[in-house]
C-alpha positions as a printed Julia matrix, in Angstrom:
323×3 Matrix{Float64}:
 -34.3    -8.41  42.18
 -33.47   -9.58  38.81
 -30.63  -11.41  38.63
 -27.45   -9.69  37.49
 -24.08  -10.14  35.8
 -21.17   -9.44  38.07
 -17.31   -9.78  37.23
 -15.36  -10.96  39.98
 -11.99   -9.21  40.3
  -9.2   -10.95  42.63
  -5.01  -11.85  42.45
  -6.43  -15.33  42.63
  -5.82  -16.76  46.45
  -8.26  -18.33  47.95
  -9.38  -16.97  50.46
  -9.98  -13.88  48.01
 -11.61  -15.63  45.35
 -14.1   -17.43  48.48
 -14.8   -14.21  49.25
 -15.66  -12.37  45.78
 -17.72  -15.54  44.8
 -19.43  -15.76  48.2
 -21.08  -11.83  47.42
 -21.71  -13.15  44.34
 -23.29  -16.16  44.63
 -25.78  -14.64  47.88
 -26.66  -11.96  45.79
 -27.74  -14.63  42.69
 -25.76  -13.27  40.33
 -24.18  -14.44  37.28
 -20.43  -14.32  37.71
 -17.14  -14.88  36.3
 -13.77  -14.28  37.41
 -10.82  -12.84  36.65
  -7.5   -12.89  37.95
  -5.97   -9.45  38.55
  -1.86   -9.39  36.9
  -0.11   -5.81  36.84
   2.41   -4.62  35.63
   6.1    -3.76  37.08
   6.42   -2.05  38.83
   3.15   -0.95  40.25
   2.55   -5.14  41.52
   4.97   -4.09  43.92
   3.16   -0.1   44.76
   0.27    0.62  47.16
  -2.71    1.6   44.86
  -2.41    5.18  46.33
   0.13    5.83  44.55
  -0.78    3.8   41.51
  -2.04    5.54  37.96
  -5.54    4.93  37.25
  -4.15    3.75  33.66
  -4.41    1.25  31.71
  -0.7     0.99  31.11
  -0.24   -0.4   34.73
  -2.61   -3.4   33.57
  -1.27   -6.75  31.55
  -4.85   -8.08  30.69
  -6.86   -4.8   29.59
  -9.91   -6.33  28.38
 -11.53   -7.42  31.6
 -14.63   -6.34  29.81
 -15.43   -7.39  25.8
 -17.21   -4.22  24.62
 -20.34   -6.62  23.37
 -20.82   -8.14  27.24
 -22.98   -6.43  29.72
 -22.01   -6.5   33.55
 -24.05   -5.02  36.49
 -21.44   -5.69  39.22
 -17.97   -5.17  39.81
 -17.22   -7.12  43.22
 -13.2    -7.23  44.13
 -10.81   -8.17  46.89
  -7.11   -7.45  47.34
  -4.61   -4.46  46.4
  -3.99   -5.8   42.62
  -7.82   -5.35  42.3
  -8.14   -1.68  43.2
  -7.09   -0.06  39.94
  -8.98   -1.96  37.42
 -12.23   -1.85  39.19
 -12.04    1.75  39.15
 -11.1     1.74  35.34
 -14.26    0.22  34.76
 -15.98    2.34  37.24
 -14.93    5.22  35.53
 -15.51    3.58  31.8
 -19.14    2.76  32.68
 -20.33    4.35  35.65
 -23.99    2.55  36.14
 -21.45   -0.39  36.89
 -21.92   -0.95  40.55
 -18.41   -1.76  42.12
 -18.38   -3.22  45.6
 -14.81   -3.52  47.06
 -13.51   -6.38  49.77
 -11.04   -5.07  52.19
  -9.53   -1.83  53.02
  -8.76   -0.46  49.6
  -5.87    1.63  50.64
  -7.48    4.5   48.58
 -10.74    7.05  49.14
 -13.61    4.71  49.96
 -15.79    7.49  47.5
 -14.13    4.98  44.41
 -16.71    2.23  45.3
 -19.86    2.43  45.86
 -19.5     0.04  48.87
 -16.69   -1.47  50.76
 -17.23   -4.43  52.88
 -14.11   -5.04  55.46
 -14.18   -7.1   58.67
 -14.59   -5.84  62.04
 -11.25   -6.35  63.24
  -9.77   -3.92  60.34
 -11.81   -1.26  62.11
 -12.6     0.7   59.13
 -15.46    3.25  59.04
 -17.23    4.79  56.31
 -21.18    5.75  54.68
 -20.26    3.19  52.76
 -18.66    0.95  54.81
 -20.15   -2.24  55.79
 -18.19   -4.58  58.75
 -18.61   -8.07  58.85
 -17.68  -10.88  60.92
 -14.38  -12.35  60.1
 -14.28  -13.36  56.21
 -17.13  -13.74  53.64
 -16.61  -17.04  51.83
 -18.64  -18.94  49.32
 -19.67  -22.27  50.99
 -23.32  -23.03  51.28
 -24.59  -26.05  52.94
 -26.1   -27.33  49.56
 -22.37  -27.38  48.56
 -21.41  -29.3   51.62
 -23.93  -31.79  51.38
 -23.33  -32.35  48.02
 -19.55  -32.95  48.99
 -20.16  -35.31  51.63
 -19.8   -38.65  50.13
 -16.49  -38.0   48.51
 -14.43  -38.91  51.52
 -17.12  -41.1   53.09
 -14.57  -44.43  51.38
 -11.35  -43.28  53.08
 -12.57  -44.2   56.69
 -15.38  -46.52  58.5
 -14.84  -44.31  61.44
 -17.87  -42.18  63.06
 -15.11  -39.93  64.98
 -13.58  -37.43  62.71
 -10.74  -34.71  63.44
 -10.42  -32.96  60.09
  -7.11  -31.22  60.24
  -6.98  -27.65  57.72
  -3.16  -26.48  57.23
  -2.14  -23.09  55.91
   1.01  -22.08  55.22
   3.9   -19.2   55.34
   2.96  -16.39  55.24
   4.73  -12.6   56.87
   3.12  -13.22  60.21
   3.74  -16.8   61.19
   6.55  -19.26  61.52
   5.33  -22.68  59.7
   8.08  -24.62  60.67
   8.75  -28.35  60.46
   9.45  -28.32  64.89
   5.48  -26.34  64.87
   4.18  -29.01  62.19
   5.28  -31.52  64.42
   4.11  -30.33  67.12
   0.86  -29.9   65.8
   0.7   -33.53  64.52
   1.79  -35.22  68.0
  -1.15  -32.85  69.47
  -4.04  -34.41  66.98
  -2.66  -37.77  68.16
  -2.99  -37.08  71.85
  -6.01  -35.42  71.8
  -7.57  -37.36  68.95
  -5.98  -40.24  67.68
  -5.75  -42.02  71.33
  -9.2   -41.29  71.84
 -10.28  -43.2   68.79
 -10.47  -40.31  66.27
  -9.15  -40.88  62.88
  -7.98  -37.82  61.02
  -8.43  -35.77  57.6
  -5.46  -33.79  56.82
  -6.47  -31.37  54.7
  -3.76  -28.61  52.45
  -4.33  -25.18  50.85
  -3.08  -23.18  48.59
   0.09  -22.3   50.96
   0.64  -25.23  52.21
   4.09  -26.67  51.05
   4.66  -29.87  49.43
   7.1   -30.99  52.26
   4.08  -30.78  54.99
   2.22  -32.77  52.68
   4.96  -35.5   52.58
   5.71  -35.18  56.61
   2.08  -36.0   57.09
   1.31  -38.21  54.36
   3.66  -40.55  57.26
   2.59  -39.33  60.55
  -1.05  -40.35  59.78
  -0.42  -43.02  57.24
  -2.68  -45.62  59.7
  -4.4   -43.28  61.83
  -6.12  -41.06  58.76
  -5.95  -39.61  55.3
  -3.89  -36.69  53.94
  -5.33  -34.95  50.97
  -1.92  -34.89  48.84
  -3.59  -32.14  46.74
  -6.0   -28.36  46.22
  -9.06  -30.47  46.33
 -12.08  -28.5   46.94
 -14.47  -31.38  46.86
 -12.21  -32.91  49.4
 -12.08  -29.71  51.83
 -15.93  -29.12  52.35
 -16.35  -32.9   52.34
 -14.2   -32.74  55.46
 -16.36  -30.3   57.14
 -19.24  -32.27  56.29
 -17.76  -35.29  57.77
 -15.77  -34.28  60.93
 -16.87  -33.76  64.45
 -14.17  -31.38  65.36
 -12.15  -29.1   63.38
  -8.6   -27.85  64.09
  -7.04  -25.55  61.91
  -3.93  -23.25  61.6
  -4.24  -19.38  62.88
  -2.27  -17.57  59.71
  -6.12  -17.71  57.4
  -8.6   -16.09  58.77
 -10.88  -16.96  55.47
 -10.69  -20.48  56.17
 -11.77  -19.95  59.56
 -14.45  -18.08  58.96
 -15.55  -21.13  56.13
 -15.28  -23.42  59.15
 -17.25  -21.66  60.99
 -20.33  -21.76  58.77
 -20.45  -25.83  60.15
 -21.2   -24.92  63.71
 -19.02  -27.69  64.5
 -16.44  -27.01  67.57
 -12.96  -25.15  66.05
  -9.79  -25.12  67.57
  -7.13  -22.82  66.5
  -3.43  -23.78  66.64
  -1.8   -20.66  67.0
   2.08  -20.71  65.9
   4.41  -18.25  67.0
   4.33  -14.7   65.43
   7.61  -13.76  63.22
   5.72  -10.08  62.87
   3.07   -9.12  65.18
   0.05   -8.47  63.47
  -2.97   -6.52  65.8
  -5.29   -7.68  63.28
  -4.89  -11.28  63.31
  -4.9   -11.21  67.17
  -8.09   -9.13  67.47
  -9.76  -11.45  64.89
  -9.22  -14.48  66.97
 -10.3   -13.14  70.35
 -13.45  -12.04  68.26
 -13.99  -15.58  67.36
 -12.94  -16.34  70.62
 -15.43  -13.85  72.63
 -18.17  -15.02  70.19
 -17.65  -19.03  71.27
 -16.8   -19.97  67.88
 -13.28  -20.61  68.67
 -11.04  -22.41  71.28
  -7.18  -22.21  71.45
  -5.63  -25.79  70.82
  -2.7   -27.13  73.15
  -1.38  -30.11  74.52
  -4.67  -31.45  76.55
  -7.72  -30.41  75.43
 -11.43  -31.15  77.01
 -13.21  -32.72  73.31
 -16.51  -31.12  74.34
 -19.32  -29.33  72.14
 -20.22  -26.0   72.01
 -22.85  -24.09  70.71
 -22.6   -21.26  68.41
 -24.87  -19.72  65.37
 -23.68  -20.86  61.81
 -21.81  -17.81  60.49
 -23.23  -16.82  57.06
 -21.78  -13.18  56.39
 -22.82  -12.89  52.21
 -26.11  -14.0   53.34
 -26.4   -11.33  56.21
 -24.29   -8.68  53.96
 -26.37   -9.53  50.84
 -29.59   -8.35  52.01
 -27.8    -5.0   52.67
 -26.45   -4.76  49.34
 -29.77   -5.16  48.15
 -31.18   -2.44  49.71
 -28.82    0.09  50.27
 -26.79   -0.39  46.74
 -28.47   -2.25  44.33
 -32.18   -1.35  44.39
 -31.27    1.85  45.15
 -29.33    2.63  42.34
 -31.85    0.82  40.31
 -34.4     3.08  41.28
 -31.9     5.77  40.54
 -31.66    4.75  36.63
């Protein structure tokens, strides 16, 4: 397949963006990115009920007139409406869609959703938990960069979320969680990478920045290079339950994962079938107060590679053929 120009359409989280660039990149593609901004009030309305108008848009040239794009791949609500703008402005665009779209699947040409959303469609593809962009030439490459911060072989590499609807992220959980690495980990000889995202509030930072000040490293900052040069380096993972993107990244390591599930303020069925999918599927253990550190064996989970090679022949050579 010829390589092809997509623009990547997202509200700019990452776990959207990993996702968008992760079709992208296993599909070869030349990409860029923008970052989806509407208008009020439809930021706040279900694309259902949004216009297909410009007027609910505050960047309307996603597209110079001059530039030629093959692929339209997007993820999250805010992304709905302009992809079908473009869709319907140029309709040998090919727009593939991340997530339920909350509107008739017939305005993309594919939808890719994960199994536990449960959504079914001609066009519907289901994957296994959340696409993401890491390959392990990335990883490898990353390596080094926290290689300096510790002599030690034993690595716990801690990944924090943050707040979100479903789950409390409180400072009595954080805790918790911290006095939990040390038990399991730190007595044992582990030393520890703390790790933030995007949601991850400043004050966490600072809480562990001193409950690991001599028995790790806390990342005090978004530092990509410093994320998948954790995986690279640890020998167990634990990470927070509320992102099931960064999950699924972990899981592309084949290292063993343990989840820290916090305490639900809204029950979500989704999140909970997710995990006992990663669960039933040995990629996953829960993490509590005494844990057995053993390894387990599970297959490196590379959804844009598996979903790519459907793309390729049920969208893009198709259509190709089709022009």
């Amino acid at each position: 397949m010829a390589s092809k120009k997509a623009l990547l359409l997202t509200e700019g989280y990452h776990g959207m963006i990993s996702q968008v660039e992760g079709i992208a990149k296993a599909l070869k593609a030349e990409f860029h990115h923008k970052i989806v901004r509407l208008n009020w009030p439809w930021n706040y309305i279900p694309p259902k009920f949004t216009p297909i108008s410009q007027t609910v848009l505050k960047d309307k040239n996603y597209i110079n007139d001059n530039e030629k794009i093959d692929l339209i791949i997007s993820c999250g609500r805010k992304s709905v409406i302009p992809s079908i703008i473009l869709k319907n402005r140029n309709k040998k665009n090919i727009t593939i869609h991340i997530q339920d779209p909350k509107v008739n699947f017939s305005n993309f040409d594919l939808i890719i959703a994960p199994e536990h959303d449960s959504l079914n469609g001609e066009n519907v593809i289901s994957s296994k938990g959340a696409i993401h962009y890491i390959t392990q030439e990335e990883i490898k490459k990353s390596q080094s960069y926290l290689e300096d911060k510790t002599e030690n072989k034993k690595i716990v590499s801690l990944i924090l979320g943050g707040p979100n609807k479903y789950c409390n992220f409180s400072i009595g959980e954080l805790t918790k969680i911290f006095n939990e690495i040390k038990t399991n980990f730190i007595s044992k000889g582990y030393k520890a990478f703390i790790i933030p995202s995007m949601r991850t509030p400043k004050k966490t930072i600072e809480i562990a920045t001193k409950e690991f000040i001599n028995d790790g490293y806390v990342v005090n900052s978004i530092d990509k290079q410093a994320y998948l040069s954790s995986l690279a380096l640890a020998t167990n993972i634990v990470i927070t339950c509320d992102s099931t993107s960064m999950i699924s990244e972990c899981a592309f390591t084949k290292k063993p994962i343990y989840i820290f599930h916090l305490p639900f303020k809204r029950t979500s069925n989704r999140i909970e079938k997710f995990h006992d999918e990663f669960e039933n599927r040995k990629i996953t253990q829960k993490f509590s107060d005494h844990i057995d550190l053993i390894e387990w064996q599970y297959e490196s989970l590379d959804e844009a590679k598996r979903i790519s090679g459907i793309l390729k022949e049920r969208i893009i050579e198709g259509l190709n053929e089709s022009r």
